[in-house]
N, C-alpha and C positions, 0 to 999 in steps of 0.2 A: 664530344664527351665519349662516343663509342671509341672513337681512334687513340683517346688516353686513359682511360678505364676499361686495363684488361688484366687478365688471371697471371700470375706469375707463382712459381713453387721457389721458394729461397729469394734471398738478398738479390735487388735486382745487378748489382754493379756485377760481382761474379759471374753471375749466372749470365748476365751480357758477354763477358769474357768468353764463358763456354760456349756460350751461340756463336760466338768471332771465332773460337777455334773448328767448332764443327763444322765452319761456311770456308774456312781454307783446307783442314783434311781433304771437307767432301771431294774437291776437285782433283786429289794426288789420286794417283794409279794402285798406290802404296800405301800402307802403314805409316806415319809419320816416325823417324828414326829421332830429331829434333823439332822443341817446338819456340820459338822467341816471340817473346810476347811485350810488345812497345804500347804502355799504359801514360795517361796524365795521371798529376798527383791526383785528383777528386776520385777516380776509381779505385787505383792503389790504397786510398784511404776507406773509402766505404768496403772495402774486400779482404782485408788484415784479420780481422777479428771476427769474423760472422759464422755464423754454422753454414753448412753445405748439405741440401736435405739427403737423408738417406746415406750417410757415409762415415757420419759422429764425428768428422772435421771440420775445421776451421780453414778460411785462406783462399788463394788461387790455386796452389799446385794441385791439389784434387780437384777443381773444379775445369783445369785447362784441361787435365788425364782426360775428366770423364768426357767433356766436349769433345775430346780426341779422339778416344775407341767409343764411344756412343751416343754420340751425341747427334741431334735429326734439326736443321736448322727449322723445315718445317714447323716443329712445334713450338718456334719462336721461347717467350721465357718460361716457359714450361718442360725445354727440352729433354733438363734430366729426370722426368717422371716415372720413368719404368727403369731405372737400373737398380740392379742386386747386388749382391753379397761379393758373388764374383766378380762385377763389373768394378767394384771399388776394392778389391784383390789386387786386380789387374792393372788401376790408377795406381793402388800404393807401391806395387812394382815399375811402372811408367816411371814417378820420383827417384824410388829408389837408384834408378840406370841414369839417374842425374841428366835426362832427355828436355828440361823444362829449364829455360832460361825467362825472367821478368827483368825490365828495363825502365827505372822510370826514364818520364820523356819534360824534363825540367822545362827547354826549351819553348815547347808547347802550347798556347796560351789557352785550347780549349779545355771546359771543364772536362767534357767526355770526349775522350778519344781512345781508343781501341784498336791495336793491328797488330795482329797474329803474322808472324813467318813461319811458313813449315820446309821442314827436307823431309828427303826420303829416298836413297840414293843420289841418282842424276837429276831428278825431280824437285823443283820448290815452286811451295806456292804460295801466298798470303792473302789477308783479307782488312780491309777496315770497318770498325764502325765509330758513328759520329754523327755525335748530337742530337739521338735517341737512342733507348738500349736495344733497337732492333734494329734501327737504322742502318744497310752495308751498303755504305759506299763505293767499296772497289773491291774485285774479289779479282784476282791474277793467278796464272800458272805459266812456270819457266819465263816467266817474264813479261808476256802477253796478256794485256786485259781482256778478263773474259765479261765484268762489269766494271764501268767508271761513271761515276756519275756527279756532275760538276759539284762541288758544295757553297754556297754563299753563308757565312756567319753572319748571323743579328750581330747587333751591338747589343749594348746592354737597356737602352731605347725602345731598339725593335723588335716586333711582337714576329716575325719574319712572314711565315706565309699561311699563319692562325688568321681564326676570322675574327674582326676587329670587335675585340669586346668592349663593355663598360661595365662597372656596378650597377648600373641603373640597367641594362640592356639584359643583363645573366639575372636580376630579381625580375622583370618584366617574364623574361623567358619561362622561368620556374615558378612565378605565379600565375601566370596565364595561359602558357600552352595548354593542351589539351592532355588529360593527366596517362592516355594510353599513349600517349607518345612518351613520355618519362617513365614508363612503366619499369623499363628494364633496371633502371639502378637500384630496384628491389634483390634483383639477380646479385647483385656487388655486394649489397648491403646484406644481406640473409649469409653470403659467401662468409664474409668477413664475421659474421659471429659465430657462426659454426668453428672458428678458430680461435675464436673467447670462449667457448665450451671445451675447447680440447682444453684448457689449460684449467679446469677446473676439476678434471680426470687425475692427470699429471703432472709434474713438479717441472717447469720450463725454466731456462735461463735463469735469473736472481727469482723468480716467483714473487715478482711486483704486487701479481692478484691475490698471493694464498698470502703472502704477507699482510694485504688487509685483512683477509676474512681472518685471520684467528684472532685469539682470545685480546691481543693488545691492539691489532688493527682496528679491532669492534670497538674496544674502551674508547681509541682517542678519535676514529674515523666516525665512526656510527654503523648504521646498518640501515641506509638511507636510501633517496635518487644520485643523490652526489659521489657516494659512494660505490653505491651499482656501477654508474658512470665510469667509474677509476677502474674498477676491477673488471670489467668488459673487458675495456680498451687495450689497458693496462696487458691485459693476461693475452688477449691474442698476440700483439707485439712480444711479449715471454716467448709464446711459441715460436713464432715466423723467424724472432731473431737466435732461437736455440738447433735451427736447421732440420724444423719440423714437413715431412713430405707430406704439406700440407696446401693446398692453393690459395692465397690471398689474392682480393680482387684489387691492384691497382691502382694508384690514380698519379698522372705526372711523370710516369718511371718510377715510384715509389712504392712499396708494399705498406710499409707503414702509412705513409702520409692516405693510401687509399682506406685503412684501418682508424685512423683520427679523421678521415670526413665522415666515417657511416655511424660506425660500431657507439659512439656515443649518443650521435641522433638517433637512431635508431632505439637504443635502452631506452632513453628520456622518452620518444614516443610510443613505447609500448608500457612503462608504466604507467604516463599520464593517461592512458587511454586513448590517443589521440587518431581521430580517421586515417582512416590506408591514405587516401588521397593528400590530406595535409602533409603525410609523413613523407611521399613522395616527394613533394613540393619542398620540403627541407630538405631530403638527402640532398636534392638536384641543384640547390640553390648554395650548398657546404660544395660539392663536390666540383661545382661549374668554376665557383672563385677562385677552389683552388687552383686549379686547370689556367684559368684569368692572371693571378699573381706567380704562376710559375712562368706563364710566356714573359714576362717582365724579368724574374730572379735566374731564369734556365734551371734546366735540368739539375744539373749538381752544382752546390752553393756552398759558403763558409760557414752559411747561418744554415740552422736546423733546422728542417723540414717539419718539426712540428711546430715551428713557431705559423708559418704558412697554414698548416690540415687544421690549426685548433683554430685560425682567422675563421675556415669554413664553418668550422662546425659550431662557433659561438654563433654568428647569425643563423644558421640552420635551427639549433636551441631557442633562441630568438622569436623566432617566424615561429617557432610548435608552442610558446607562450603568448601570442596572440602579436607580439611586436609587429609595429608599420614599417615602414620603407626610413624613416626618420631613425628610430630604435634602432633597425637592424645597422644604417651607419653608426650608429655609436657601440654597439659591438665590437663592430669590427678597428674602429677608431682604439675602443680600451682595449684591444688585445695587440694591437701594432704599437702601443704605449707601455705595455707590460712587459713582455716577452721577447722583444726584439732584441738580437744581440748574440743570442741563446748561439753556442759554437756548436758547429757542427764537426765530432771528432771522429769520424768513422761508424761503419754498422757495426755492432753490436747489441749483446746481451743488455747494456744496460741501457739500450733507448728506452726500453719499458718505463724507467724512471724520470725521464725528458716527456713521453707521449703524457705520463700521469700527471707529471706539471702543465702540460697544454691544457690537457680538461679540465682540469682545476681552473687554470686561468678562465679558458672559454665559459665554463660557466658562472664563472665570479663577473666577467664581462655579458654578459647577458641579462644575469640578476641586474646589473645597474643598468642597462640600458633600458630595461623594464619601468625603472625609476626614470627613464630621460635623464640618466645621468653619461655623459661621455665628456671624453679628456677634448680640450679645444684646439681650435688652431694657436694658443698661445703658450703652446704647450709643447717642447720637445719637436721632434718632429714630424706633428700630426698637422694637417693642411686642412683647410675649411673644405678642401674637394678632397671627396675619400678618391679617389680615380689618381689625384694626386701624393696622396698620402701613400697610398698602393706603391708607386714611382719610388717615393723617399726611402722605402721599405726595402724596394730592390737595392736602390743607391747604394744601401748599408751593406746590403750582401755582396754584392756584385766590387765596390770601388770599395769602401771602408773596413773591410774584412780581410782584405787579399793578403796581407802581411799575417793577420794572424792565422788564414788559413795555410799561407807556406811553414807556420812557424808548427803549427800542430800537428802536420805534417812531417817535420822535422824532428818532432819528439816522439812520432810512433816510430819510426820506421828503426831510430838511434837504440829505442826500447831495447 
């Protein structure tokens, strides 16, 4: 959980970009004069449309500039934290001098792949990453590896070199460990609303959350838990995705998806009242699955990441309405019954409006499973083993999607 629930500023796919270009610069002697930049379609698509904190743009090209003149690979997805006025001066003239070449890499069959070339006179150097957004592979100057490090790809199967989880093993974990050892995802979860409060300051992206609260969100939504719920979740995802230099805490490589495990559980247990310790035990049980179901789906997928963070967060809702181990499978059974399918078409402004539909579901699927109501194994493709149901869920993402993930792809880029 530590190792995939961590802080990032901005949309993590860019911002991985930028960390790939800071980790080739660092090693030139030089300024970078040129910078090429060899992406898969899954990045190029999560990176089109997104804000870039601190800069009031959208895109890679400011995000490769900043990577380039300031970017500190040390501070991993956090890198562009301290640039100014000037520093994105300086990016918009990098563009300008037409210095920045993107390439996609058709070919390619990983989601996430990443490699930066640089020049700089007689000097070049480049870097890869792959198959996490912090992940470098190989970092080269004038030709010479200075890091190479072998990669082995899962299949779509293999959980690779995660530790072997189950639905039964991550609810054991989080109902029963010792509650100061789970203490920390208080840290994630407290993170992540403090960036649901910034959005009730100011007006973010399409304004998901102020769109409920006024006068017509109140008539048809209410002024409820359910609707607390939306406008949370809702309003932080406004900001992250409007390129607020703001830290969201993570989960998967996802800023969002770290924002649809907490930010909902969290409201639900602090209106219901619910003890610190219980609340604990649900972040860590929303947050572990999804960590569980992304070793299955990978990193970047065709399906939508909050089809995956709202799985979490309905059994986590679940668990903080008293649900057993029985209950909380049917959770998560009616949310892989609902929602699945859901495309994933890039970061953007309007995930707000996707994460709102997860909640929604998640807690439509909790209330029934509160009831012992869940969709069966005769049913779609839900399995009598949630473990395997999990599987069939990837399946969709991973083999049943790839067509239309090239094809949605193909319609932004044509835009």
């Amino acid at each position: 959980m530590q190792q995939e629930i961590v802080p990032a500023i901005g949309c993590t796919e860019p911002i991985s970009v930028a960390l790939c270009t800071a980790g080739a610069c660092r090693v030139l002697e030089k300024k970078a004069e040129r910078i090429d930049a060899f992406l898969s379609g899954n990045v190029i698509k999560n990176a089109m449309g997104v804000g870039i904190p601190g800069t009031g743009m959208i895109g890679l090209p400011i995000a490769i500039a900043l990577g380039a003149l300031k970017g500190h690979p040390e501070d991993g997805l956090e890198l562009l934290k301290e640039i100014t006025e000037e520093d994105v001066e300086q990016g918009k003239q990098f563009i300008r001098e037409e210095r920045i070449r993107i390439h996609p890499c058709p070919e390619n069959s990983e989601k996430l792949y990443i490699e930066i070339r640089c020049s700089a006179g007689d000097q070049t150097s480049n870097a890869i990453i792959r198959g996490d957004h912090t992940h470098f592979t190989y970092i080269g100057l004038n030709g010479k590896a200075l890091l190479d490090e072998q990669v082995i790809l899962p299949t779509d199967a293999d959980t690779g070199q995660h530790a072997p989880l189950t639905f039964r093993t991550i609810y054991e974990y989080a109902t029963e460990s010792p509650v100061k050892e789970l203490n920390f995802i208080l840290k994630a979860a407290r993170m992540n609303r403090k960036v649901a409060e910034e959005a009730l300051v100011k007006q973010y992206g399409h304004n998901v959350a102020g769109s409920l609260q006024r006068r017509k969100g109140r008539e048809i939504f209410g002024d409820n838990l359910h609707s607390r719920m939306l406008i949370a979740t809702a309003g932080a995802c406004d900001v992250r995705m409007d390129g607020a230099m703001i830290p969201v805490m993570s989960n998967s490589g996802s800023g969002n998806q770290g924002i649809a495990a907490t930010v909902p559980v969290m409201t639900f247990a602090e209106q219901e009242g619910c003890p610190e310790e219980t609340m604990v035990r649900a972040l860590t049980l929303s947050s572990l699955l999804i960590i569980y179901i992304k070793q299955h789906l990978g990193k970047l997928s065709a399906l939508c990441g909050c089809v995956v963070a709202s799985t979490g967060s309905a059994c986590g809702i679940t668990f903080l309405m008293g649900g057993n181990y029985q209950q909380i499978i049917f959770a998560a059974k009616n949310m892989i019954a609902n929602i699945t399918g859901m495309i994933c078409d890039g970061a953007k402004p309007g995930c707000a409006l996707k994460i709102a539909s997860g909640v929604s579901t998640a807690t439509l699927s909790a209330v029934m499973a509160m009831e012992n109501e869940g969709v069966s194994a005769k049913e779609g493709i839900i399995d009598e083993d949630i473990d395997q149901t999990i599987r069939n869920l990837a399946l969709i993402g991973n083999r049943g999607m790839q067509e239309t993930d090239r094809l949605v792809l193909e319609i932004m880029t044509k835009k």
